[in-house]
MMTF fields as JSON, N, C-alpha, C and O atoms, coordinates in Angstrom:
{
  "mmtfVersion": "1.0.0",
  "mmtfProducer": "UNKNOWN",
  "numBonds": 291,
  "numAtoms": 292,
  "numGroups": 73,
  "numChains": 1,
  "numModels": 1,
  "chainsPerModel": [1],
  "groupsPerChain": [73],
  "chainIdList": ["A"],
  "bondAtomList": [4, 2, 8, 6, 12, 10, 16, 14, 20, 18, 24, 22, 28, 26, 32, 30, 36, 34, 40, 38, 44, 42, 48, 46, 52, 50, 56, 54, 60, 58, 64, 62, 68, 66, 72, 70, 76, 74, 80, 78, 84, 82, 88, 86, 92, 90, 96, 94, 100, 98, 104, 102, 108, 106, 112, 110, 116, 114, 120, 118, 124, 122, 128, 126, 132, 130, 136, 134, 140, 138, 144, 142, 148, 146, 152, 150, 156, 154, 160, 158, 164, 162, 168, 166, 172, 170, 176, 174, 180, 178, 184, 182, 188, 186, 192, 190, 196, 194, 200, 198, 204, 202, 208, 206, 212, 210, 216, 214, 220, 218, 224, 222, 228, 226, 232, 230, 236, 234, 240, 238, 244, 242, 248, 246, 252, 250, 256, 254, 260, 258, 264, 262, 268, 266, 272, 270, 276, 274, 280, 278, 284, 282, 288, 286],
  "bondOrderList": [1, 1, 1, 1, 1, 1, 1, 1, 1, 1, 1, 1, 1, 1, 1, 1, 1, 1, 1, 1, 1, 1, 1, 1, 1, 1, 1, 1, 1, 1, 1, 1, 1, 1, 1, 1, 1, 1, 1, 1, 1, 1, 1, 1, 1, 1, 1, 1, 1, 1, 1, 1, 1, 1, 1, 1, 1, 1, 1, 1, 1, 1, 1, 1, 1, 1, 1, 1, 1, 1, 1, 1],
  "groupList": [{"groupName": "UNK", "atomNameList": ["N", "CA", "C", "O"], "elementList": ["N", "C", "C", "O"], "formalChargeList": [0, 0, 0, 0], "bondAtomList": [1, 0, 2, 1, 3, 2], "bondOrderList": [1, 1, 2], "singleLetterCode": "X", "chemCompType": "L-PEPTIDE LINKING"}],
  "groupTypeList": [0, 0, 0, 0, 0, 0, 0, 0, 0, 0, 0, 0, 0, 0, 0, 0, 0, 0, 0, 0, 0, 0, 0, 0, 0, 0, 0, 0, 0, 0, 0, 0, 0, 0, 0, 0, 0, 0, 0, 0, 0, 0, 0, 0, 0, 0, 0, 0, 0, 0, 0, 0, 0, 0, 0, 0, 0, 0, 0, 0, 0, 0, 0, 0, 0, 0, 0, 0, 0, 0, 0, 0, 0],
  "groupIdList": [1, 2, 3, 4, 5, 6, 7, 8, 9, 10, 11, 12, 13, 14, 15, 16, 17, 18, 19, 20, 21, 22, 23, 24, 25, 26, 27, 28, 29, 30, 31, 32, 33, 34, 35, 36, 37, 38, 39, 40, 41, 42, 43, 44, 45, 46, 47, 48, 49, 50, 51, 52, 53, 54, 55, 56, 57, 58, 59, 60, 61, 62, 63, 64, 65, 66, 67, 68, 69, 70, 71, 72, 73],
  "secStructList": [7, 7, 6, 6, 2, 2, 2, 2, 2, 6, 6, 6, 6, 7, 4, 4, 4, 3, 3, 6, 6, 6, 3, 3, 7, 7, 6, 6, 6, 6, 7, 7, 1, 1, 7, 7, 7, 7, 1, 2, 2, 2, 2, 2, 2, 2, 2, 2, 2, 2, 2, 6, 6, 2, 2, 2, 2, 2, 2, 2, 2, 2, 2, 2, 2, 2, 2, 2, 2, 2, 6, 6, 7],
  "xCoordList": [201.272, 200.564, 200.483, 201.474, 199.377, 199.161, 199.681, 199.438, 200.614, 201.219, 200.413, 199.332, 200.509, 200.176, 200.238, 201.16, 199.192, 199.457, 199.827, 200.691, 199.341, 199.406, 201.266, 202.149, 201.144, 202.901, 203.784, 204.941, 203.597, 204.479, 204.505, 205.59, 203.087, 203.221, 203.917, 204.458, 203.887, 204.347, 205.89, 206.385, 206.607, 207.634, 208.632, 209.526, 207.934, 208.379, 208.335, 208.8, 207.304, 207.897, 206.622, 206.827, 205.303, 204.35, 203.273, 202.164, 203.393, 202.25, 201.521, 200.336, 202.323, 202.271, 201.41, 201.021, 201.094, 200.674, 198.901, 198.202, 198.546, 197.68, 196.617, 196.938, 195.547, 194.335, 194.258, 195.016, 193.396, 192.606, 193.033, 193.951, 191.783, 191.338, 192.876, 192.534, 193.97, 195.037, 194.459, 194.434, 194.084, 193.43, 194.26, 194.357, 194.674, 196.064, 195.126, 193.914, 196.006, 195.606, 195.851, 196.943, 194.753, 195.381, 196.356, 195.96, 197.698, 198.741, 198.421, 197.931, 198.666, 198.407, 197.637, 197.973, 196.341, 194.72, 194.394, 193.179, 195.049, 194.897, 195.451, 194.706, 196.936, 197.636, 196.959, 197.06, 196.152, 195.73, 196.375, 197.228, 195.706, 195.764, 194.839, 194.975, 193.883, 193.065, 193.318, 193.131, 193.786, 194.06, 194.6, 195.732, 194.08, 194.654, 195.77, 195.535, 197.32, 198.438, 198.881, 200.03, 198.009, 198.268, 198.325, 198.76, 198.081, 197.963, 199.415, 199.573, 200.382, 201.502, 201.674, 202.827, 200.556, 200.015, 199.742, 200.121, 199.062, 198.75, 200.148, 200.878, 200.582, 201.497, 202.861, 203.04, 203.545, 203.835, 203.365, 204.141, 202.239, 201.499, 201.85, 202.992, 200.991, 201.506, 203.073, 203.465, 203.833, 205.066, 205.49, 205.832, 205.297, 205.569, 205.233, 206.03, 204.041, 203.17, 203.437, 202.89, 204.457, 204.821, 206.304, 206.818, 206.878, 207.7, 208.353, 209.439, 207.291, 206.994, 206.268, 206.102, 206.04, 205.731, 206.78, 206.808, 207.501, 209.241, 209.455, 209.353, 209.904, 210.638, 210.383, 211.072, 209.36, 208.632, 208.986, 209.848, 208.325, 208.211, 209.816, 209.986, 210.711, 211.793, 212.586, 212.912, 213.202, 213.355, 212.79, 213.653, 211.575, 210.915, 210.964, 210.933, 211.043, 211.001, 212.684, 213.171, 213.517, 214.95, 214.962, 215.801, 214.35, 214.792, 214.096, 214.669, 212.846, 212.272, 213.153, 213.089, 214.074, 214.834, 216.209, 216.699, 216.957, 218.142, 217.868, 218.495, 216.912, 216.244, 215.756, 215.844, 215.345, 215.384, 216.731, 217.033, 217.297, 218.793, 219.719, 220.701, 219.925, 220.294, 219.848, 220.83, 219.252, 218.445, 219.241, 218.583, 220.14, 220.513, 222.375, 223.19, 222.776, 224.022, 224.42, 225.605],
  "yCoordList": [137.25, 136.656, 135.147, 134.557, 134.515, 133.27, 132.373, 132.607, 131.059, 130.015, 129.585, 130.175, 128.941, 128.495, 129.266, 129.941, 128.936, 129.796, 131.34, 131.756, 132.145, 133.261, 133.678, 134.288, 133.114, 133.216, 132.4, 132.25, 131.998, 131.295, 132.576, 133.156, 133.402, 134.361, 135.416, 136.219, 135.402, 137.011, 136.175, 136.794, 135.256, 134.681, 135.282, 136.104, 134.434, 134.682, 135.605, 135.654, 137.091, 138.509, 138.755, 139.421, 138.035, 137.77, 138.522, 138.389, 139.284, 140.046, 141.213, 141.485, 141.567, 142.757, 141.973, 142.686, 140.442, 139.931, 139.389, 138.726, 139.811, 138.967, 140.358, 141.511, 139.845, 140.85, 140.808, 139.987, 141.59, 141.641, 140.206, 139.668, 139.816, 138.116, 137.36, 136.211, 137.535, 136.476, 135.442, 134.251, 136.509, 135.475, 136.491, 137.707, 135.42, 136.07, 136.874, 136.682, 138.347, 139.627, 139.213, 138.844, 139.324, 139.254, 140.042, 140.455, 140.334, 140.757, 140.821, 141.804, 139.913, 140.001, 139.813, 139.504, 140.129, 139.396, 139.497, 139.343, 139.729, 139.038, 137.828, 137.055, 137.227, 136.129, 134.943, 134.989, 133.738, 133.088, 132.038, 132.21, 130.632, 129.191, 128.979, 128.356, 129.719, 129.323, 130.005, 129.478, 131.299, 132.157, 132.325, 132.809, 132.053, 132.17, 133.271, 134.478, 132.54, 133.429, 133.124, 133.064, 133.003, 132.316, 133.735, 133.766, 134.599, 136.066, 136.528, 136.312, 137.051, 137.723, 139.024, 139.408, 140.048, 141.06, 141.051, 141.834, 140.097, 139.83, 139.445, 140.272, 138.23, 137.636, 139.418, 139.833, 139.989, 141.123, 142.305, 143.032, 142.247, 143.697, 142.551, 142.566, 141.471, 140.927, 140.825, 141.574, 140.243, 140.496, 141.705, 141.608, 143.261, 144.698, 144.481, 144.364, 144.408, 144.477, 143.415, 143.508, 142.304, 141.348, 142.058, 141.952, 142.867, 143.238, 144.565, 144.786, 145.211, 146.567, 146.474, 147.366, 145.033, 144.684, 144.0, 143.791, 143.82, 143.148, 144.257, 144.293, 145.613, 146.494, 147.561, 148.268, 147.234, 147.665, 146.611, 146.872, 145.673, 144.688, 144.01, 143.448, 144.061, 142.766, 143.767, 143.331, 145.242, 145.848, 145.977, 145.918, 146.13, 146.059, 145.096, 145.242, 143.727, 142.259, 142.312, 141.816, 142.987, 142.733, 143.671, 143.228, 144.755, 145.615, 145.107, 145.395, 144.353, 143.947, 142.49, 142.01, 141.981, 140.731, 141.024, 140.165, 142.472, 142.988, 143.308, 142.681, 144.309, 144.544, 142.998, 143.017, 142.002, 140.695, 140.094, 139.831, 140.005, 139.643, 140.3, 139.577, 141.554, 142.707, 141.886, 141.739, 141.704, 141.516, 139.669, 139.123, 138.828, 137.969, 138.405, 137.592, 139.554, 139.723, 140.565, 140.662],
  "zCoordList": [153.879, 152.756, 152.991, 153.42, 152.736, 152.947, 151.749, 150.565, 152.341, 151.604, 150.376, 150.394, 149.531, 148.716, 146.855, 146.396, 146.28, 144.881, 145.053, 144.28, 145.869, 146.198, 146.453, 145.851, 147.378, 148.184, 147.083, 147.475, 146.168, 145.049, 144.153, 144.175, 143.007, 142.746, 143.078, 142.318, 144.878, 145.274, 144.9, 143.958, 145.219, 145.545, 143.879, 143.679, 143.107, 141.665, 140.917, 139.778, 141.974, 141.473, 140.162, 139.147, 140.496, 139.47, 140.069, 139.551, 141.058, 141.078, 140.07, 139.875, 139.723, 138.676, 137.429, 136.504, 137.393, 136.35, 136.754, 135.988, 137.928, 138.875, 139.345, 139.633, 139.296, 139.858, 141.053, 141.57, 141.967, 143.123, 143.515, 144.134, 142.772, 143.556, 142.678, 142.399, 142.31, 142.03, 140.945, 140.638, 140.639, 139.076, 137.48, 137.314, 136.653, 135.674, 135.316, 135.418, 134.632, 134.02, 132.457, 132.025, 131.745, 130.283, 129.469, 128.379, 129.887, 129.25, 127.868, 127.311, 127.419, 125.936, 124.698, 123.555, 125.331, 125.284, 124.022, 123.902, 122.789, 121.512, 121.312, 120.711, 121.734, 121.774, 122.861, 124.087, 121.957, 122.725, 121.901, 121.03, 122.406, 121.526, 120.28, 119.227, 120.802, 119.697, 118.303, 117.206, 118.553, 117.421, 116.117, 116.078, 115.098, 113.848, 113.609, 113.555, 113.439, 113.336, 111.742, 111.305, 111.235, 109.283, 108.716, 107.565, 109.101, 107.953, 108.471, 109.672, 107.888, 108.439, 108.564, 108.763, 108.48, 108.952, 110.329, 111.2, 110.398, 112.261, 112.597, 113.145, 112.305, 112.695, 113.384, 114.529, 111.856, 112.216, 113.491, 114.111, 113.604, 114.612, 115.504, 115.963, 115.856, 117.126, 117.341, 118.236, 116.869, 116.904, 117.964, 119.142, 116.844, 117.703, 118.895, 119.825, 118.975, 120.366, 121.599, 122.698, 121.187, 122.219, 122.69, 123.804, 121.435, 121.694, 122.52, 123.055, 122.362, 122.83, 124.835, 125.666, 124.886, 125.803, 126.939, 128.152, 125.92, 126.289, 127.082, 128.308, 125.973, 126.532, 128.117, 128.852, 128.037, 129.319, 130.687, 131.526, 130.692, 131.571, 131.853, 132.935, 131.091, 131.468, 132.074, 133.178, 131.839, 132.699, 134.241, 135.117, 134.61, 135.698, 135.955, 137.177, 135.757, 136.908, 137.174, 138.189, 136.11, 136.074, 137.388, 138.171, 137.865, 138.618, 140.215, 141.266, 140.175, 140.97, 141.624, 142.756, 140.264, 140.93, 141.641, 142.374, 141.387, 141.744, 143.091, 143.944, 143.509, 144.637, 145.8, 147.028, 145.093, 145.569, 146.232, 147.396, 145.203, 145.508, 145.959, 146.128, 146.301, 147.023, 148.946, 149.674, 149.192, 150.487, 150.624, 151.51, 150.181, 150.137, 150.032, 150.468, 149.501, 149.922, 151.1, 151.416]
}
């Protein structure tokens, strides 16, 4: 894999977050900047849904970083 943004991604275990062309995947493509989080209905569903996104993903980079660090002892 060639140096630069690419080889930093693969490095930091961020591929799983990155398309084809290494351009970011919208994970969580209701949660932006611009977005009105004033109703606490939204506020709530987004909440679940960041959270439910937790439970998936932090396992898998946790297992992708053990496997990392495994290869260093």
């Amino acid at each position: 894999m060639p140096g630069g943004f690419k080889q930093l991604m693969h490095e930091l275990l961020m591929d799983d977050f990155l398309d084809y062309f290494y351009n970011p995947e919208p994970v969580m493509g209701e949660v932006s900047v611009n977005f009105n989080y004033t109703k606490p209905a939204v506020v709530k569903r987004l909440a679940r849904k960041y959270l439910s996104f937790c439970q998936e993903v932090i396992p898998h980079r946790a297992t992708l970083m053990i496997e990392k660090l495994k290869q260093y002892l």
